[in-house]
C-alpha positions as CSV (number, residue, x, y, z in Angstrom):
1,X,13.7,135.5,-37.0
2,X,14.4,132.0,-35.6
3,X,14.8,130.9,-39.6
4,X,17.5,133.1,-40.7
5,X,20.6,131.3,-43.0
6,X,23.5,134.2,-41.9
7,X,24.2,135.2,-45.0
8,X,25.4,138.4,-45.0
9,X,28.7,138.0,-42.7
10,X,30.0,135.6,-44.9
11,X,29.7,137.1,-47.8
12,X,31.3,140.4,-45.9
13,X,34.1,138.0,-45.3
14,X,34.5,136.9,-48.8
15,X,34.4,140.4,-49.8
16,X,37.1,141.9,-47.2
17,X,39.7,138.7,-48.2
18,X,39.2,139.4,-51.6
19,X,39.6,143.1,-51.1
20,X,43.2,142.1,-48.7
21,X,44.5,140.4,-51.5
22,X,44.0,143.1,-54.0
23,X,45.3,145.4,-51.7
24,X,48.5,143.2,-50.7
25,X,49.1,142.4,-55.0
26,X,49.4,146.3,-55.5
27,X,52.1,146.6,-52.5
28,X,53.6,143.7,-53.6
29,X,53.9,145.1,-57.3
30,X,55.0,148.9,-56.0
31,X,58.0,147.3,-53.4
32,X,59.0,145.4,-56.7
33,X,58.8,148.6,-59.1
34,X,60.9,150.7,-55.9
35,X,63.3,148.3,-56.0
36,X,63.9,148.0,-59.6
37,X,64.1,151.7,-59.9
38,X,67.1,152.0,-57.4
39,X,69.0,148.9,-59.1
40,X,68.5,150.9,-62.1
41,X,69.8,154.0,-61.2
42,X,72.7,152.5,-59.3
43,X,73.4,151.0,-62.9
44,X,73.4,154.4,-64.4
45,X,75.8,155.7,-62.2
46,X,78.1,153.3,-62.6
47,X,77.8,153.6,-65.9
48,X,78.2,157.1,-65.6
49,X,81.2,156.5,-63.6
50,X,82.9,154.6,-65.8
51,X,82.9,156.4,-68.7
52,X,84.7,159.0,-66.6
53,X,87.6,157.0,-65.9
54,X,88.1,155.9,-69.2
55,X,87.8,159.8,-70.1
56,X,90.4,160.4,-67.6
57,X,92.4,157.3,-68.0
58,X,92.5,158.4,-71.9
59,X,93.9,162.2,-70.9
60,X,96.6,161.3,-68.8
61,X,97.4,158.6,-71.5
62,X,97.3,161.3,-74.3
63,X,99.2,164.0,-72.1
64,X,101.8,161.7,-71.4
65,X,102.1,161.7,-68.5
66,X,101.3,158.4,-66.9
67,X,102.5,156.6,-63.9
68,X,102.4,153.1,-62.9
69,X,100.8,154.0,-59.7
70,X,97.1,153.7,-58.8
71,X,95.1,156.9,-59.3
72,X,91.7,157.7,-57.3
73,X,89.0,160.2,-57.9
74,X,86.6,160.8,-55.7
75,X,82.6,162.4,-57.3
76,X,79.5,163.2,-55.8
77,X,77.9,159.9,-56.6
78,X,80.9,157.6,-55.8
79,X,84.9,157.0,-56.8
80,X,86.7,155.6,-59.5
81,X,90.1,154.2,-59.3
82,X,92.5,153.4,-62.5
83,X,95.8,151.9,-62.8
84,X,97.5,152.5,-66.4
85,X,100.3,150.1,-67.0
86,X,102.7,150.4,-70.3
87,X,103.0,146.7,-71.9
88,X,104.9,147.7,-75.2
89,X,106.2,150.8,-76.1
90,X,102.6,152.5,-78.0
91,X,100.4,150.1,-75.9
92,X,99.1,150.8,-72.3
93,X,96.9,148.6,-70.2
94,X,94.3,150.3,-68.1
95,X,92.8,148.6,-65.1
96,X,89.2,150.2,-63.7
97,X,87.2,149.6,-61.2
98,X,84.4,152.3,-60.0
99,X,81.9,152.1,-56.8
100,X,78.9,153.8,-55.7
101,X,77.9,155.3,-52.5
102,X,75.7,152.4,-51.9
103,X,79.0,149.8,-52.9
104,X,77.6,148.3,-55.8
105,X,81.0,148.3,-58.2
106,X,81.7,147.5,-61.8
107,X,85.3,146.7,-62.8
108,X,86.8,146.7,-66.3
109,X,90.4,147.1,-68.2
110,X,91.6,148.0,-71.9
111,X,94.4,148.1,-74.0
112,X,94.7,151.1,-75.4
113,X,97.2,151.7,-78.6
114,X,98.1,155.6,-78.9
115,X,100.1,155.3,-82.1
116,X,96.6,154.6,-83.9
117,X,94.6,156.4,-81.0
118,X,92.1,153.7,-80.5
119,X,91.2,151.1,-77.7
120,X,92.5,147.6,-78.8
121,X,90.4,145.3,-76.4
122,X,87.8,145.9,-73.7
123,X,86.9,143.3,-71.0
124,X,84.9,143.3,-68.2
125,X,84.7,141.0,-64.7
């Protein structure tokens, strides 16, 4: 007994790091994956967002009956606010901007030409 090298607790060692790092690579990879997920869907909903203020920006355009003032509409998953400005006589400029709950926010305008019926120019910031 006097003899004995000690090898099993080091090779227990070796065997619990290596298992750690395993372990800490998968909850590295999973807080990576949660994280792009909600970034994702935050995107989505703006996305979502924004198409319905263009949809409404385009209505209230086609009904006639704009105003130069700034118009808010509140959803479930955030607000979008549009301001619809009249540069020539057929041509209206539409500033967007929608937010989430969480305050990530996407802002865009267009020129939109109602003789023809169809957006001239689309930018985002």
């Amino acid at each position: 007994m006097k003899n004995q090298k000690g090898f099993i607790f080091p090779t227990t060692m070796v065997m619990i790091l290596f298992c750690l790092l395993i372990v800490g690579h998968i909850a590295t990879n999973l807080i990576s994956e949660k994280q792009f997920y909600a970034e994702t869907e935050q995107y989505y909903l703006l996305e979502n967002l924004m198409q319905l203020a263009v949809d409404q920006s385009l209505m209230e355009i086609k009904s006639e009956t704009t105003t130069t003032n700034e118009t808010t509409k509140n959803t479930l998953n955030g607000s979008f606010t549009y301001t619809i400005r009249e540069n020539l006589p057929s041509i209206y400029e539409v500033q967007l901007s929608c937010a989430t709950k969480e305050n990530k926010t996407y802002t865009a305008s267009y020129q939109y030409d109602s003789t023809s019926n169809e957006m001239i120019s689309w930018s985002e910031y």
